[in-house]
C-alpha positions in Angstrom: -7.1 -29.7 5.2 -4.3 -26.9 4.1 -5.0 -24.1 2.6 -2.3 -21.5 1.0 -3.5 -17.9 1.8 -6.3 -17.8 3.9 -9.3 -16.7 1.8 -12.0 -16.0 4.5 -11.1 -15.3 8.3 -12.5 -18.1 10.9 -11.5 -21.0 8.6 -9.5 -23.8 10.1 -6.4 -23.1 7.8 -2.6 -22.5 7.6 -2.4 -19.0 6.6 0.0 -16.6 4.0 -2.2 -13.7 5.4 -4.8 -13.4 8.3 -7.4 -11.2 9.3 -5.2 -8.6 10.5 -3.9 -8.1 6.4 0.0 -8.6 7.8 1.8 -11.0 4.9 3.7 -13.2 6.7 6.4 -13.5 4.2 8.4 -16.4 6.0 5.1 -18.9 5.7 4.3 -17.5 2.2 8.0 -19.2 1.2 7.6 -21.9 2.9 4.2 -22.6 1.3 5.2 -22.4 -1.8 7.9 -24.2 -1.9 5.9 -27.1 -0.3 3.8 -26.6 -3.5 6.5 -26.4 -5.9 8.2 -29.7 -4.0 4.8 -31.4 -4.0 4.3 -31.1 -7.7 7.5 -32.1 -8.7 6.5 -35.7 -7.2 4.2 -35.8 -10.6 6.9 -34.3 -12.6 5.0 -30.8 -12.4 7.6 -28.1 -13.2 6.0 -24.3 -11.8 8.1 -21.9 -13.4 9.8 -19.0 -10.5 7.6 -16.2 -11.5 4.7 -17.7 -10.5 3.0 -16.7 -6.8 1.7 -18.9 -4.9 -2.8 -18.0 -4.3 -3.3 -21.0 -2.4 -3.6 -24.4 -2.6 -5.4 -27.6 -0.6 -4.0 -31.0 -0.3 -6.2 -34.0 0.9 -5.7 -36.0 3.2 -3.7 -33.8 5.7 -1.2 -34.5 6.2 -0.4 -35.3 2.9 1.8 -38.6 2.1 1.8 -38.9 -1.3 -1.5 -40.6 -2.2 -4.5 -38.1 -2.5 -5.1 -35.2 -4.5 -3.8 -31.2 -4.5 -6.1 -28.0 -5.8 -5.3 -24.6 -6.3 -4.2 -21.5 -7.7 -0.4 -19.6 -8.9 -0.2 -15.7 -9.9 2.4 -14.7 -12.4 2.6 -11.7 -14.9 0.9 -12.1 -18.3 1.7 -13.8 -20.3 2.5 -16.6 -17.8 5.4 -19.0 -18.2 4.4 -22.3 -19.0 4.1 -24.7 -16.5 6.1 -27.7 -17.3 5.5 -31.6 -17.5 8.2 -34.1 -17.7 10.2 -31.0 -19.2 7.4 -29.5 -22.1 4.9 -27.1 -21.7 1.4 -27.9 -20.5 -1.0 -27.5 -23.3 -4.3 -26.0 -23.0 -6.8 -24.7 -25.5 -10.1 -22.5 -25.3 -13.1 -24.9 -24.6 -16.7 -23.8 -23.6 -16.9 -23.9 -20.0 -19.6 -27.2 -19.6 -16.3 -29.2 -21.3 -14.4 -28.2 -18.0 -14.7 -30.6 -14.8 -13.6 -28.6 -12.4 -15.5 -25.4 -12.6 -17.1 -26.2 -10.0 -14.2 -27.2 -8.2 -14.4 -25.3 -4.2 -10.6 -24.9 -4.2 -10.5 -23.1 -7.7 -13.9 -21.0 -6.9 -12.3 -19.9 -3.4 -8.9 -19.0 -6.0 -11.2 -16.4 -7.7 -11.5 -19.4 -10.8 -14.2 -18.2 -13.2 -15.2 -19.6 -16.6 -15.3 -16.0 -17.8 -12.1 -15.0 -17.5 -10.3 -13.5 -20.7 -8.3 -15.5 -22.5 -9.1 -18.7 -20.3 -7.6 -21.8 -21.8 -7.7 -25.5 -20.2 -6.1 -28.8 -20.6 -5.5 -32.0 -19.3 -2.1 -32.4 -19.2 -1.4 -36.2 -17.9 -4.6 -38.5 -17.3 -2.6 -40.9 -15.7 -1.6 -38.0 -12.7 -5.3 -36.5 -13.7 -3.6 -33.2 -14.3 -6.0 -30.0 -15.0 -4.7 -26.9 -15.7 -6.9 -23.8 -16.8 -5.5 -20.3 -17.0 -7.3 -16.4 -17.8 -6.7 -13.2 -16.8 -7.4 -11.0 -14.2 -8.7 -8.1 -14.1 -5.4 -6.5 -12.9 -3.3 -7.6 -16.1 -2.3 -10.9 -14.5 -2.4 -14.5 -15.2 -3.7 -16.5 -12.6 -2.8 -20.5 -13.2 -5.6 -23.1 -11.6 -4.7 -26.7 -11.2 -5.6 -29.9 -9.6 -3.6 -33.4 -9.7 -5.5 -36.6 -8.4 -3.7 -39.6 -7.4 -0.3 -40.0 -6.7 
């Protein structure tokens, strides 16, 4: 299992930041851009504001068959993220009506059915594309997804 940024010390992970709180800016890059390369194999467009939080791919290592989980940053209002060239589009639905709240990867990403101006969507059943994004507390936009299959 792979996990972005390392949300709790001790776990068997790949890490953006350890214990210690050093970023280590190099493996942050090269995380996202595995993310960003991943996605695009289901025509998954993340715009270049967006951070990467973390995300999990299953199995490890991945080959293209499986599923990925897990959370982007970006200043509010986010960019949309893009599918096959058009924007993702999510609407506000009571939080029962979404799948993956209880999703481990998007709980460990700080995911929260509370979260102002929370919106989700399924953007491609075929892909199983979920999207769901709020706002933080600090101003931001934080962007969960998962994709199963492919």
């Amino acid at each position: 299992m792979y996990i972005g940024r390392l949300l709790a010390c001790g776990a068997t992970a790949l890490a953006l930041i350890g214990c210690s709180g050093k970023v280590d800016y190099e493996r942050q890059a090269l995380d996202l851009k595995r993310a960003r390369d991943n996605l695009k194999m289901v025509e998954l467009i993340i715009p270049d504001s967006y951070t990467l939080v973390s995300m999990t791919y299953f199995p490890e290592p991945f080959v293209g068959q499986g599923w990925r989980s897990g959370a982007f940053e970006s200043a509010s209002p986010p960019e949309p993220m893009l599918l096959r060239g058009k924007p993702i589009r999510t609407e506000q639905v009571p939080c029962d009506r979404i799948p993956q709240r209880t999703d481990p990867d998007w709980l460990k990403a700080g995911f929260s059915c509370e979260m102002p101006h929370g919106r989700y969507g399924v953007a491609d059943s075929m892909y199983g594309i979920s999207v769901f994004t709020g706002e933080l507390p600090s101003g931001k936009s934080r962007i969960y997804l998962r994709v199963e299959g492919h």
